[in-house]
N, C-alpha and C positions, 0 to 999 in steps of 0.2 A: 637336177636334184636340188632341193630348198633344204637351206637348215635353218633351224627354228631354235629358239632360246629355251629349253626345259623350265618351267618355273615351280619351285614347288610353293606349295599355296601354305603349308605348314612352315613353324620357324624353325624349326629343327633343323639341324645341317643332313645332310644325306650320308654324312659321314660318320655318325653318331654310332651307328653300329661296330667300327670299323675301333672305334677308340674305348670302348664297353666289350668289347671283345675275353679281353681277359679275367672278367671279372667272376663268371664261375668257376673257372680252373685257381681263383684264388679262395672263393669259398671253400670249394672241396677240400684244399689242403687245410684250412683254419676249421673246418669238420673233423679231416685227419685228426688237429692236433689235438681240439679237443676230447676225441674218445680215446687217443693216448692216454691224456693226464687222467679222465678217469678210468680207464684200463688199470694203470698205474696204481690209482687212489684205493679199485677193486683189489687188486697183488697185494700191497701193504695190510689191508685193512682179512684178506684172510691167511697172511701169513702171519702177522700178533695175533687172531683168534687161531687158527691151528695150534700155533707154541703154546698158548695159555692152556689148550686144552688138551696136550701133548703132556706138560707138565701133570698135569693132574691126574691125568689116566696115570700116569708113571708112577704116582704120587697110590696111587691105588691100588695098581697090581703089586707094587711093593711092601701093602700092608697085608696081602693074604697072607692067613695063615698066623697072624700074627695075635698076641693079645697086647700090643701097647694102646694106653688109651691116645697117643695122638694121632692111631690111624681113625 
């Protein structure tokens, strides 16, 4: 049996893969995070528009009926 010296002709180490390994399972979570924050940004942004327009329907139904001029 001869052994022979592997040479790779590329400068890249053959281990390269081995150390970049982890690098999409870090992506994915800085994915995660970010559609959290805007998940979050979404929650905020219709829960001020619901109240705003919660108030005013209320603001509304409470003038039936009425004749003040500030309804």
């Amino acid at each position: 049996m001869t052994v022979e010296k592997t040479r790779y002709h590329n400068r890249e180490r053959p281990d390269k893969d081995n150390r970049e390994r982890g690098e999409g399972v870090i992506s994915a979570a800085i994915a995660v995070l970010v559609m959290a924050f805007i998940g979050v940004g979404m929650w905020i942004a219709f829960n001020t528009t619901f109240s705003h327009a919660a108030k005013h329907v209320d603001n509304q139904v409470n003038c039936i009926g009425q004749t003040n001029t500030n309804c």
